[in-house]
Each structure stands twice: as C-alpha cells, then as structure tokens.
C-alpha positions in Angstrom: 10.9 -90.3 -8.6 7.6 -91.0 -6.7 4.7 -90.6 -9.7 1.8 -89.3 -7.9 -0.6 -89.9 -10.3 -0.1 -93.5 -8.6 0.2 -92.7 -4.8 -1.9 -90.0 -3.7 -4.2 -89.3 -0.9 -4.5 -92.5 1.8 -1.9 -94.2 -0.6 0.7 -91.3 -0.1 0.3 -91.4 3.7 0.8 -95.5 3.5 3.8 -95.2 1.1 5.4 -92.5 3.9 4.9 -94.6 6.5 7.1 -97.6 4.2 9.5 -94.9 4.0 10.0 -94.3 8.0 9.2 -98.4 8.6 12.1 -99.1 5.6 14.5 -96.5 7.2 14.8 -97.7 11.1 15.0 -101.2 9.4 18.1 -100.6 7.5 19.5 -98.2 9.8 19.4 -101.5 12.6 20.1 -104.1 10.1 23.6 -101.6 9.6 23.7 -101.5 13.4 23.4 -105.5 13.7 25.8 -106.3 11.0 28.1 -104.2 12.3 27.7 -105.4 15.8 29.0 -108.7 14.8 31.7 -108.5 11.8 33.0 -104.9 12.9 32.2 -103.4 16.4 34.2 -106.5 18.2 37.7 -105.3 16.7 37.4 -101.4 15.9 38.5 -99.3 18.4 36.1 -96.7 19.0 39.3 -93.7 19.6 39.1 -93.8 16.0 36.1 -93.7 14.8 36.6 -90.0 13.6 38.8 -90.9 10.9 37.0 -92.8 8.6 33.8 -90.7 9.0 36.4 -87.5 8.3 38.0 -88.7 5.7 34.4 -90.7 4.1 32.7 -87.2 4.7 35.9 -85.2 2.8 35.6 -87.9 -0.3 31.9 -88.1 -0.5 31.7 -84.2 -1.0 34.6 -83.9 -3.7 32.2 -86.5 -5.3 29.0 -84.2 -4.3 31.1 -81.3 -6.0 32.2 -83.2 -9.3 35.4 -83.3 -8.5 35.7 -86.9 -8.3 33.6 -89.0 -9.9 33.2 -92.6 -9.1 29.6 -94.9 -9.0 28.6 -95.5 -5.7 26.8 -99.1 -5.3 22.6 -99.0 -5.9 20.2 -101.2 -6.1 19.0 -99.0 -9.5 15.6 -100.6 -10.9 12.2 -99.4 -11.3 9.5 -100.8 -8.8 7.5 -103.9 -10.7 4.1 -103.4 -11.6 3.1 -106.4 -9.1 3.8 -104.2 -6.5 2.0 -101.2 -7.9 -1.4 -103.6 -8.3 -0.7 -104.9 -4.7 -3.1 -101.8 -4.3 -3.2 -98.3 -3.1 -2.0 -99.5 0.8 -0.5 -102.9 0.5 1.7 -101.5 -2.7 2.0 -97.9 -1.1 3.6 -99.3 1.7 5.9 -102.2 0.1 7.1 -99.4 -2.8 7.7 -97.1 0.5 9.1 -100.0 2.8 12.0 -100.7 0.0 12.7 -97.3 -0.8 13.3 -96.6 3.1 15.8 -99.4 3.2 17.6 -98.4 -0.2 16.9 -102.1 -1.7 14.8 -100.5 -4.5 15.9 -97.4 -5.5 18.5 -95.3 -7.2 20.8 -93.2 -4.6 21.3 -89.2 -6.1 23.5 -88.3 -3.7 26.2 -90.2 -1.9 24.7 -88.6 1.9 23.0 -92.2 2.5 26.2 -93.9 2.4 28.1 -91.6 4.7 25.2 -92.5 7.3 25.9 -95.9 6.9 29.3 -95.5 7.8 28.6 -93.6 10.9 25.8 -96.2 12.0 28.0 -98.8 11.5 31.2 -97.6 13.1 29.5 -95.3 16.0 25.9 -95.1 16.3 23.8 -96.6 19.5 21.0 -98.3 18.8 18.7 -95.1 19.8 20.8 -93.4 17.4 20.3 -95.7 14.3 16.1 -95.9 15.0 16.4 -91.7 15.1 18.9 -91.6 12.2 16.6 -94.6 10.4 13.2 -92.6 10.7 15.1 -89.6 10.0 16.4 -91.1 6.7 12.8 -91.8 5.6 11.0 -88.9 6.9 13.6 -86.9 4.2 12.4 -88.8 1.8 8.7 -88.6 2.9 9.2 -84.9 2.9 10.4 -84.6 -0.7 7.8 -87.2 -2.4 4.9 -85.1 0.0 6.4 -81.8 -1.3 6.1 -82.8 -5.1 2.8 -84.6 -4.6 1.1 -81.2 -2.9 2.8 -79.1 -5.6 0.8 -77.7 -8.7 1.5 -78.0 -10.6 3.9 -80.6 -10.7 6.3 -79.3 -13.5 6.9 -76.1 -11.6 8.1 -78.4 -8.8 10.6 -80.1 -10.8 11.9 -76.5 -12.6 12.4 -75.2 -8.8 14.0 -78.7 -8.0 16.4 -78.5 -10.5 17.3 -74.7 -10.6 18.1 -75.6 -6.7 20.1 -78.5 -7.0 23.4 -78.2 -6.4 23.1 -76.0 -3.9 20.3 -78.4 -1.9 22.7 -81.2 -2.3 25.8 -79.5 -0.7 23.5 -78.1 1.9 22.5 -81.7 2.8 25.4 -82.8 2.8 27.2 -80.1 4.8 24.5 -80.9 7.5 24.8 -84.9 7.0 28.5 -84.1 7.0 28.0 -82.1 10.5 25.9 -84.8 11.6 28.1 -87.7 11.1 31.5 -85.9 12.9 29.0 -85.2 15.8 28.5 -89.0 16.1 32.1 -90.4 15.9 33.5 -87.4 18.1 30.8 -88.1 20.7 31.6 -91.9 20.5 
C-alpha cells in the first residue's frame, strides 16, 4: 500500500500521474505483443470464449473457491527510488505500479484485462482501458491519503472487502464480455 507519509501533496499528484502514464503503457505494450505472437492466427469469432471462461475462473478464485497464485512481480519499491525525490521518485514508484512491474496484484481483475486487451481490444480501447487501470488505482491511494485518519480508512477498507472486490470484478467481468462480443 501507497505510505502517505512519503507521497503527499505535489508528490501524490506526480505519483498519480505514474499510475495513468504506467497503465496506457502496459495496456499497449499487451496490445503490441499481442499484435505480433497472437492477433495474426486467432480468429476473432471466438474471442468470447476465453474471456467467458477467464472471467468464470478468475471469480471462483475472487470467491475462494479456487485458489491458485496468479503471477506478480511482489517486491517492495527500493529506497533509491524513494530518495529520487518527492517528483522524480513519485512518478517512477507510480510509473511501475501502473504497469504491474512493481507491485503485488490483490485481486485477479488486472489479469482478466489483459486477456481482453490482448485478444480483442483496439488500440483506443487499450489507451482508455490503460488510463482507466491507473486512474483506479490513483483513486484508491488519493482516497487513503485524504482520509483521517488513516486507520479508519483501512477498518472501512477491510470491513468492505469482499464485497468491493466482487463488485469490481462483476463490472471488470461486464467490461471484458462487452469487448470480445463487440469484436
């Protein structure tokens, strides 16, 4: 979690704008990859089932009915980047969470976008679905940061999070049928 003892005020502001920056990269890195070592032989008719059957998985897993380690990149941020200073640093910490290369993954929502950027997504769709990524995350750093006090944050958080985590996902969920039935 974001301490905001360390990024607050002009530094929070340049760490959200790594997190919208880190998002559209990955989400057109996904797009690029994809465009040469998948696009050229999937058929686009059915794009639907893997997203279906990704999306009916990834909540069983959501739900703790299966339970499986997704793959995460899960280590702390080093201190070099903290001392890079409260814009430079803000920005790099943000820039890496936003892609996902620094950062441990809570719920398994990310990776069902990745699927669905990959198999079906234009390129408007992934810099949308990109910023979108990192304005989520934006939003909940922000919302603990502006909270006091913090600890309250954290009870709420956590009296709330099951049922925030399905909702995500439902929507995600919604989200990613939309793109492969519309492809």
């Amino acid at each position: 979690m974001l301490i905001s003892s360390v990024w607050r005020g002009t530094s929070l502001r340049w760490f959200n704008s790594g997190l919208v920056l880190g998002g559209i990269f990955a989400a057109i890195a996904v797009l690029l990859a994809s465009s040469i070592v998948i696009r050229p032989w999937w058929s686009e008719r059915f794009t639907w089932v893997p997203i279906t059957a990704a999306t009916l998985v990834l909540l069983l897993r959501e739900l703790g009915v299966l339970t499986f380690r997704m793959p995460q990149n899960a280590r702390l941020v080093p201190q070099r980047v903290v001392d890079a200073g409260p814009k430079l640093g803000a920005l790099q910490f943000g820039f890496e969470m936003g892609t996902g290369s620094r950062t441990y993954v809570t719920s398994s929502l990310p990776y069902l976008l990745v699927l669905a950027l990959a198999l079906a997504a234009s390129p408007i769709e992934a810099v949308v679905a990109g910023a979108g990524f990192g304005l989520g995350r934006a939003l909940m750093s922000s919302s603990r940061t502006w909270s006091r006090p913090v600890e309250v944050w954290d009870e709420v958080l956590l009296g709330q999070e099951r049922a925030l985590r399905l909702w995500t996902f439902a929507l995600g969920g919604l989200a990613a049928a939309a793109i492969a039935l519309m492809s």
